[in-house]
KOLPAMI-135815 format. One line per field, with one value per residue (C-alpha): residue number from 1; residue in one letter; x, y, z. Coordinates in steps of 0.25 Angstrom, whole numbers. Each point is the difference from the previous one (the first is absolute). Layout:
BEGIN
num: c(NUM / ...)
residuo: c(A / ...)
x: c(X / ...)
y: c(Y / ...)
z: c(Z / ...)
END
This chain:
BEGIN
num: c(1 / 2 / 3 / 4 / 5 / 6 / 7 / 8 / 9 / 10 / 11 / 12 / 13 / 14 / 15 / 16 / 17 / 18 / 19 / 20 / 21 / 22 / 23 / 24 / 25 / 26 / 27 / 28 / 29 / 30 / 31 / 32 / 33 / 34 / 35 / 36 / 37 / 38 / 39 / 40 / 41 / 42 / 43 / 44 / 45 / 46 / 47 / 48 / 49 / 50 / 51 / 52 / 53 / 54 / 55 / 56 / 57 / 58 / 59 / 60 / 61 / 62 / 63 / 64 / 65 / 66 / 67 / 68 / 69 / 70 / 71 / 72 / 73 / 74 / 75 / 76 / 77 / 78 / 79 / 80 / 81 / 82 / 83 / 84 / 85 / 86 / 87 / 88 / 89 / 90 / 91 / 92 / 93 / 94 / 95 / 96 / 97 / 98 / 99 / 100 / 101 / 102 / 103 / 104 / 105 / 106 / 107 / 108 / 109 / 110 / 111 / 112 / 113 / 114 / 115 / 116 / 117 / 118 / 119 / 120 / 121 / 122 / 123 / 124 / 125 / 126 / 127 / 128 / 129 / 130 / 131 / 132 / 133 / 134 / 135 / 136 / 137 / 138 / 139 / 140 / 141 / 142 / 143 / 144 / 145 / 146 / 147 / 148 / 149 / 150 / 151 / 152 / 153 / 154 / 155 / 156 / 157 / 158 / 159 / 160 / 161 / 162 / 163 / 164 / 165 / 166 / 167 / 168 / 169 / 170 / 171 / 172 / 173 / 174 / 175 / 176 / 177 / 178 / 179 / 180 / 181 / 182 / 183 / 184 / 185 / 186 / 187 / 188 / 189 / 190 / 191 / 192 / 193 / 194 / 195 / 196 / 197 / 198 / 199 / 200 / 201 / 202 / 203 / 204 / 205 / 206 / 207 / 208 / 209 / 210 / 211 / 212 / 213 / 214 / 215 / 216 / 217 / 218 / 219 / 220 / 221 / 222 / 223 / 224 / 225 / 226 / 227 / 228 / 229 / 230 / 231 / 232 / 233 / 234 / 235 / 236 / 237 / 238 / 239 / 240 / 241 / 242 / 243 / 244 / 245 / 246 / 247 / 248 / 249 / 250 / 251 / 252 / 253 / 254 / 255 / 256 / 257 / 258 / 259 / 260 / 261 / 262 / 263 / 264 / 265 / 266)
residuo: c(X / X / X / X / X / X / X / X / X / X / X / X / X / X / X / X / X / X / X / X / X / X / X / X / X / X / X / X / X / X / X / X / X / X / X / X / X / X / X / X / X / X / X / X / X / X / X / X / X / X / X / X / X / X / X / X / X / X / X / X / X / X / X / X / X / X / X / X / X / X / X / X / X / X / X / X / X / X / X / X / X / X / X / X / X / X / X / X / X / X / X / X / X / X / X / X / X / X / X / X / X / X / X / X / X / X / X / X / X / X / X / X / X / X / X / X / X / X / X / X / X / X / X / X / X / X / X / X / X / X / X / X / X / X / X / X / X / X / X / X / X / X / X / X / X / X / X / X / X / X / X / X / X / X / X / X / X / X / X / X / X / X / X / X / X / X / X / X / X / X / X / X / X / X / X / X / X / X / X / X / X / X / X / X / X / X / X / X / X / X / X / X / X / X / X / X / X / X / X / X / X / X / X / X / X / X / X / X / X / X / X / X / X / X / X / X / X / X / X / X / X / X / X / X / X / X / X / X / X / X / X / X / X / X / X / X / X / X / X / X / X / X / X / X / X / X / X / X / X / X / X / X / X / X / X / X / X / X / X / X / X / X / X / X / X / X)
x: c(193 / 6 / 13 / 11 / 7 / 11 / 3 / 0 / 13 / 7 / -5 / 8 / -5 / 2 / 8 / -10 / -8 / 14 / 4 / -13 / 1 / 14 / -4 / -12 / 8 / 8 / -8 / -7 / 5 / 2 / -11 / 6 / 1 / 0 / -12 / -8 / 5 / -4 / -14 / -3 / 4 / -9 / -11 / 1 / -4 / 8 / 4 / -3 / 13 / -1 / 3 / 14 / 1 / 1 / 10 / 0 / 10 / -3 / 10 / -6 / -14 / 7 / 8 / -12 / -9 / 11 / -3 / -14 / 8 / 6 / -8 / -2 / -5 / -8 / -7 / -1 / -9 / -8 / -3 / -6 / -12 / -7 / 11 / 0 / 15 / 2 / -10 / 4 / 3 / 8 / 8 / 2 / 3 / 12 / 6 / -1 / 8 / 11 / -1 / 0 / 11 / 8 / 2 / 10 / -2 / 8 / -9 / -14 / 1 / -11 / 3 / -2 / -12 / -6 / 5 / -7 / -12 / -1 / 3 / -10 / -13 / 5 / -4 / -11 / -9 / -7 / 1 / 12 / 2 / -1 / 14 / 5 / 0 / 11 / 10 / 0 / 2 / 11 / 8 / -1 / -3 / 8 / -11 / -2 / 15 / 2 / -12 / 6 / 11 / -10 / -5 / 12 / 2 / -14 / 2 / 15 / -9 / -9 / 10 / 8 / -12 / -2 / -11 / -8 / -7 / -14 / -3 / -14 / -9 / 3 / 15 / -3 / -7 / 9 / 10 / -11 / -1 / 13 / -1 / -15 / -1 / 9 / -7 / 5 / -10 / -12 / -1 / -12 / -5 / -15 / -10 / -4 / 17 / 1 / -4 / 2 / -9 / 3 / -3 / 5 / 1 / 3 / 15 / 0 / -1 / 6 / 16 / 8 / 10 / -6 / 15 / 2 / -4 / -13 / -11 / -9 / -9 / -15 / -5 / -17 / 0 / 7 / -8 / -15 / 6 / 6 / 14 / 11 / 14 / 12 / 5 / 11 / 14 / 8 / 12 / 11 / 6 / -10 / -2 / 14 / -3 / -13 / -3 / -7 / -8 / -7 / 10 / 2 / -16 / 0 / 13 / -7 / -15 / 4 / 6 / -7 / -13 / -11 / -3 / -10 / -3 / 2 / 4 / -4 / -1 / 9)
y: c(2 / -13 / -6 / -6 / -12 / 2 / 15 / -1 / 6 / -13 / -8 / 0 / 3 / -9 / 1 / 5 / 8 / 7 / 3 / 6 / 10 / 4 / 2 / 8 / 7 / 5 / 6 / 7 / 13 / 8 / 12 / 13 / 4 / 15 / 0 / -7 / 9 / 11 / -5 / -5 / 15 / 6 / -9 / 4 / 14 / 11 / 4 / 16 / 5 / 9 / 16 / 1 / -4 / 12 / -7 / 9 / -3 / 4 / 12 / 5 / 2 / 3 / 13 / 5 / 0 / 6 / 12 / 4 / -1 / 16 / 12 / 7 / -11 / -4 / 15 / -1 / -11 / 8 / 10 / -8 / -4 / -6 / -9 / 6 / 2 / -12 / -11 / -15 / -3 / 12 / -4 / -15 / 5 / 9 / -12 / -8 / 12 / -2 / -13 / -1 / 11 / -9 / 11 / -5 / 2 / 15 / 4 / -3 / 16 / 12 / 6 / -15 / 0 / 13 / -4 / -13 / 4 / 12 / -9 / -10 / 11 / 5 / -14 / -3 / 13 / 10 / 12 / 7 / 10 / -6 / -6 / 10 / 3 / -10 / 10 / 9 / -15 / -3 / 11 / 10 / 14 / 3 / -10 / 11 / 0 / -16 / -8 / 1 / -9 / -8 / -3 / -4 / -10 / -4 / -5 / -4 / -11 / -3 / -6 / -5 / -10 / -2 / 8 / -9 / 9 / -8 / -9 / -9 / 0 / -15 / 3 / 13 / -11 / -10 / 10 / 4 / -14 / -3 / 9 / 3 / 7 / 11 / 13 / 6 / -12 / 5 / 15 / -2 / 11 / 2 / -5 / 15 / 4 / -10 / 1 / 13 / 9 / 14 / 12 / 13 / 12 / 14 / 2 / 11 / -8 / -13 / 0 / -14 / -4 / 6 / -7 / -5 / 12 / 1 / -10 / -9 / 5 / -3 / -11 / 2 / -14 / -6 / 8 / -7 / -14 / 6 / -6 / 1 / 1 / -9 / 8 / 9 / -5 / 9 / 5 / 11 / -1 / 2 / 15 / 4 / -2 / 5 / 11 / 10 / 4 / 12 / 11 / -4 / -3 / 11 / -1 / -18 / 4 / 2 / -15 / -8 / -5 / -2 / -13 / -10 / -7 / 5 / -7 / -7 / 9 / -6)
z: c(725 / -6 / 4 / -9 / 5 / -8 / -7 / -14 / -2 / 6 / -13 / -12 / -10 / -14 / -11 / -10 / 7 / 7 / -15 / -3 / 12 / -4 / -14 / 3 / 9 / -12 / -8 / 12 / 1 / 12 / 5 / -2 / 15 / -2 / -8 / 9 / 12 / -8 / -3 / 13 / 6 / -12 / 6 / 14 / 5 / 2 / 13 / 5 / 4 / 13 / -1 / 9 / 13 / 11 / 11 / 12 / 14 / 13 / 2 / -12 / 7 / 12 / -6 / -8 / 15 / 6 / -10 / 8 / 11 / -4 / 7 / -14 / -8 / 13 / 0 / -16 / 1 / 11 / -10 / -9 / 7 / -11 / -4 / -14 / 0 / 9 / 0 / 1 / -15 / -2 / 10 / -4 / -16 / 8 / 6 / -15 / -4 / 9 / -4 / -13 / 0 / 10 / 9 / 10 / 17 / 0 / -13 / 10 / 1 / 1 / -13 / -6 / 6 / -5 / -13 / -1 / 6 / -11 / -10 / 5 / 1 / -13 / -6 / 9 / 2 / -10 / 8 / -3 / 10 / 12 / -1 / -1 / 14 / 2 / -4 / 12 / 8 / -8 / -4 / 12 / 0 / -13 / -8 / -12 / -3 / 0 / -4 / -13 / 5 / 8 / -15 / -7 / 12 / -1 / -13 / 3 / 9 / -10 / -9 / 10 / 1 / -15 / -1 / 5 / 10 / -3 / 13 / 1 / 11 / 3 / 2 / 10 / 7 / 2 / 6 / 9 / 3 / 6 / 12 / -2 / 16 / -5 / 3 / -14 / -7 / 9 / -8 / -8 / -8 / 1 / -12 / -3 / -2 / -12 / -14 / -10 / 10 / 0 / 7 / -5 / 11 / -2 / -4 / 10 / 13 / -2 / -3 / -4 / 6 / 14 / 6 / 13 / 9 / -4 / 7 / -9 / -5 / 2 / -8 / 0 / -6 / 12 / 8 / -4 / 2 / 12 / -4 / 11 / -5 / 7 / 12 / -2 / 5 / 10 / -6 / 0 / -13 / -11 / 7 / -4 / -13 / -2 / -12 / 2 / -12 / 3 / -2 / -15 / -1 / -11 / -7 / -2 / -1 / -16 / -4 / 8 / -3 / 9 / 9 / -5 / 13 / 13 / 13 / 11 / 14 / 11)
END
């Protein structure tokens, strides 16, 4: 590196050559400034713009865990052994619906619950029926005269959420990821469970929904990879509510179509 003894700048320059650079300077025109911005950022790459942020707070998690907390939705995931109601993504694409449908702390109820969740498994599976036994959950004993209703405010949520029902696997995952030891992000539904497989039974034997009073139902499937279900939690208030489905087993034998799958024995 080489070091001035005395900066150029200091010299004056002479008469002649001072002229000249005035002159110059004169007929040099100025660069247009917004045609070299606009070159420069045609020249660079374009950046990816990132899909909308999801920004979660605490008491928001908080209120959705305080929902398993409730004896009916507690013996509701019971039933479903095989998690196919119920599994871990399911679950994380219902509390993206409350979310995205900026449910407030009072709105964290069952009914919301049973709504997103139906919503969530009509996205996300292929078999249609077992949804279905949802209703019974939801809607008590009198199921058959307002599941109509429990439809219209089905749909009331999905466009309370902009229609945007459609939730990836990575954003399921990053919930889980924010309390990962939660006992709701360890259902995880069995290989054989998954897919388009179907199993058609007699339409005689097998009645959907089955509702709360009936036990699950075995699950020969579960049963060769000796699957256990989660244990079932004690409670007082899901038997009050239970439907009992077998006195009207022959008035719903004709609109109700047979199960596809069965479930998993407790």
């Amino acid at each position: 590196m080489i070091k001035l003894s005395r900066p150029w700048a200091e010299s004056a320059p002479s008469g002649a050559a001072h002229s000249l650079q005035i002159r110059r300077g004169q007929r040099r025109s100025r660069p247009n400034l917004a045609a070299r911005n606009q070159a420069d950022s045609s020249q660079q790459p374009r950046r990816k713009t990132s899909g909308p942020t999801l920004l979660i707070q605490r008491q928001e998690m908080a209120a959705f865990f305080r929902l398993f907390d409730d004896d009916l939705i507690q013996d509701f995931m019971w039933m479903d052994c095989c998690c196919k109601l119920t599994d871990k993504y399911l679950l994380a694409m219902t509390f993206v619906y409350f979310r995205r449908a900026r449910f407030s702390i009072t709105e964290h109820s069952r009914m919301n619950f049973f709504l997103a969740l139906y919503l969530a498994n009509t996205m996300e599976e292929d078999e249609e029926e077992t949804k279905y036994e949802i209703f019974p959950w939801a809607l008590g004993k009198s199921w058959r005269k307002h599941f109509p209703r429990f439809l219209k405010q089905r749909d009331q949520l999905w466009a309370r959420i902009e229609y945007r029902a459609a939730v990836s696997r990575r954003c399921c995952e990053e919930v889980m990821a924010i309390v990962p030891s939660h006992f709701i992000w360890q259902r995880e539904r069995a290989e054989h469970h998954s897919g388009a497989q179907r199993l058609y039974q007699n339409r005689e034997e097998i009645l959907i929904p089955r509702g709360p009073s009936a036990s699950p139902e075995p699950c020969f499937l579960c049963a060769k990879t000796s699957a256990r279900p989660m244990p079932r939690p004690s409670s007082t208030g899901a038997r009050s509510s239970s439907v009992p489905l077998k006195a009207t087993a022959h008035k719903a034998q004709a609109s109700h179509r047979p199960s596809k799958m069965p479930k998993a024995q407790h």
